[in-house]
N, C-alpha and C positions, 0 to 999 in steps of 0.2 A: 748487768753482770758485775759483780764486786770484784776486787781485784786479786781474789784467790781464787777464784772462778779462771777466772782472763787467765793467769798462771800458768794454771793445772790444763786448760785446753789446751796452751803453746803448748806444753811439755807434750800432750799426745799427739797436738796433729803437724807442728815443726816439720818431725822426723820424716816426715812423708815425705816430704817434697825430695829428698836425698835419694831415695832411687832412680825417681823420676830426671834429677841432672842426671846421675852417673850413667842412667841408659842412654840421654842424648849427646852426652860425650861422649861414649863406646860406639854409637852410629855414628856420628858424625867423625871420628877417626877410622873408620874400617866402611868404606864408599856406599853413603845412605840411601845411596839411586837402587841400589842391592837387595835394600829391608822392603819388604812388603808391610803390610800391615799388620798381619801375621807375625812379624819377624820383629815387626816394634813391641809388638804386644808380647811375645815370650821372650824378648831381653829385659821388657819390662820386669815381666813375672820373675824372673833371676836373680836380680838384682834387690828387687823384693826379700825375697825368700831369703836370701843369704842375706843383704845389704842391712832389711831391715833392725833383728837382733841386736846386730852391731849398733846400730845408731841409737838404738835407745837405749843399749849399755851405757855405752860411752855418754848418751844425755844423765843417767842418773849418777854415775860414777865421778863425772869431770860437769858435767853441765849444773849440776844444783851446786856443786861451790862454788862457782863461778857463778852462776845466777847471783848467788847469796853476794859473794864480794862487791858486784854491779850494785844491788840493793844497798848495801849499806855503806855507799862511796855515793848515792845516788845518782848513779848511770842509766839512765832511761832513752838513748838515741837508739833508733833501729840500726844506724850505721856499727855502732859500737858493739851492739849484739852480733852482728856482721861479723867484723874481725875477730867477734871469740870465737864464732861458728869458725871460722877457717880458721884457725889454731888448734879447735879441738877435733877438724875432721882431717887435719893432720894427723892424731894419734894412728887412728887405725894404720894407715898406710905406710905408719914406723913398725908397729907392731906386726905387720904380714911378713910371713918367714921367706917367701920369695921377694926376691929387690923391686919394686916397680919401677916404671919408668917416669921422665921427668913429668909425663903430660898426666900420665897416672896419681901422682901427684898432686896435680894443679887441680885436678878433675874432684880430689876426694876435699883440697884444701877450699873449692868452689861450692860443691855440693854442702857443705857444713857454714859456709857463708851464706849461700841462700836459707837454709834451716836459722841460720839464726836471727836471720834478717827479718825471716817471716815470724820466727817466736818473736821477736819485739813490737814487729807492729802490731800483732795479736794483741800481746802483754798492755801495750797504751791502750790509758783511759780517753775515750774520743770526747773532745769541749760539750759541754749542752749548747743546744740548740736555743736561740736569744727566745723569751718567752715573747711574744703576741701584747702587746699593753693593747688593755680595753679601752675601747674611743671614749670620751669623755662629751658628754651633753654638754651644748655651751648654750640652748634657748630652752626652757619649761613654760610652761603652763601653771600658773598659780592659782589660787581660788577663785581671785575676781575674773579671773578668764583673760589678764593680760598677759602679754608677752613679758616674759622679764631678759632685760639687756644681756649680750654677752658676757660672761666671766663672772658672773652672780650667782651663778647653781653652782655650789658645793660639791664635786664630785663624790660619787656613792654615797650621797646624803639620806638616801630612800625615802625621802619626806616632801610632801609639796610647802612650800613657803610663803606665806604673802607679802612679799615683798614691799607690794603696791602699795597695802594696808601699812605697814611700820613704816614704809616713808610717808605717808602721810599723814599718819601722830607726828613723827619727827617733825614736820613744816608747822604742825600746828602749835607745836611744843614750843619753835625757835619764835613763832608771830607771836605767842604770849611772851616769851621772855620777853623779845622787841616792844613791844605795847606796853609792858610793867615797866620796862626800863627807858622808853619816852615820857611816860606820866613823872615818873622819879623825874625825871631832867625837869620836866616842865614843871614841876611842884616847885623843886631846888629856885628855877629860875625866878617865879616868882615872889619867892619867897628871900630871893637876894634884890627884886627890885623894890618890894614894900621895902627894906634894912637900909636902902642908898633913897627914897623918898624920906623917909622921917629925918635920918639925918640933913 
């Protein structure tokens, strides 16, 4: 997924999670042994239905300049997406015309910390995965049908090679040069013992 993809998902599915605290905060401050299932399930729906709105207001209103100044300071920790989500789920809870309370508070500055904690790790590009290196052939088969020694086959050569055969012009090549260049000597030699006779 490209990274206006990654984006565009945080922005839609972040906000979710924000009901989802604020209902286990609202149970878990008013005796949760109380809520049946039932009872989690229609605080959920509530807080939904109202909470939702809001949070996606407040994500396109406060959340995309804020995304933006992240971008281009290049801020990319999830921690950091973190404390803007609790700053900007701050807002709502300034803006409600009745006073909340302290925990009311902490619940909405909590719930917009999760939402942004999870838009960030959404937003990160995950490393590639190390690719696989193909084993590399260290014995072939050449034409003469010999082995050829370890670290001789060229990797993804695609080609059989005779090996066998080129070193053995090479040897044949190095005994003539030996052989031309004994007879020289022994020519040379003789040829300095007639010069030291006459004299």
């Amino acid at each position: 997924m490209t990274t206006t993809g990654r984006t565009v998902s945080a922005f839609l599915i972040a906000p979710l999670a924000i009901p989802l605290v604020l209902c286990i905060g609202h149970v878990s401050m008013n005796h949760p042994a109380h809520y049946s299932i039932a009872g989690w399930i229609e605080t959920l729906r509530i807080y939904a239905v109202f909470g939702l709105p809001v949070a996606y207001g407040v994500s396109l209103t406060f959340g995309i300049p804020l995304w933006s100044a992240y971008v281009l300071f290049n801020i990319s920790s999830p921690l950091a997406f973190a404390v803007g989500g609790a700053v900007l789920g701050c807002i709502p809870a300034l803006m409600i015309a009745d006073p909340l309370g302290a925990w009311d508070k902490v619940m909405f500055a909590l719930a917009g910390a999760v939402s942004g904690f999870l838009f960030g790790t959404m937003r990160r590009k995950r490393a590639p995965e190390p690719a696989e290196k193909a084993p590399v052939e260290t014995r072939s088969e050449g034409k003469s049908g010999g082995a050829i020694p370890d670290g001789l086959v060229p990797p993804n050569s695609g080609q059989d090679i005779d090996l066998a055969g080129i070193a053995v012009e090479d040897l044949r090549r190095i005994r003539d040069m030996v052989e031309e260049s004994l007879r020289e000597l022994a020519v040379a030699e003789r040829g300095s013992r007639g010069e030291t006779a006459v004299q």
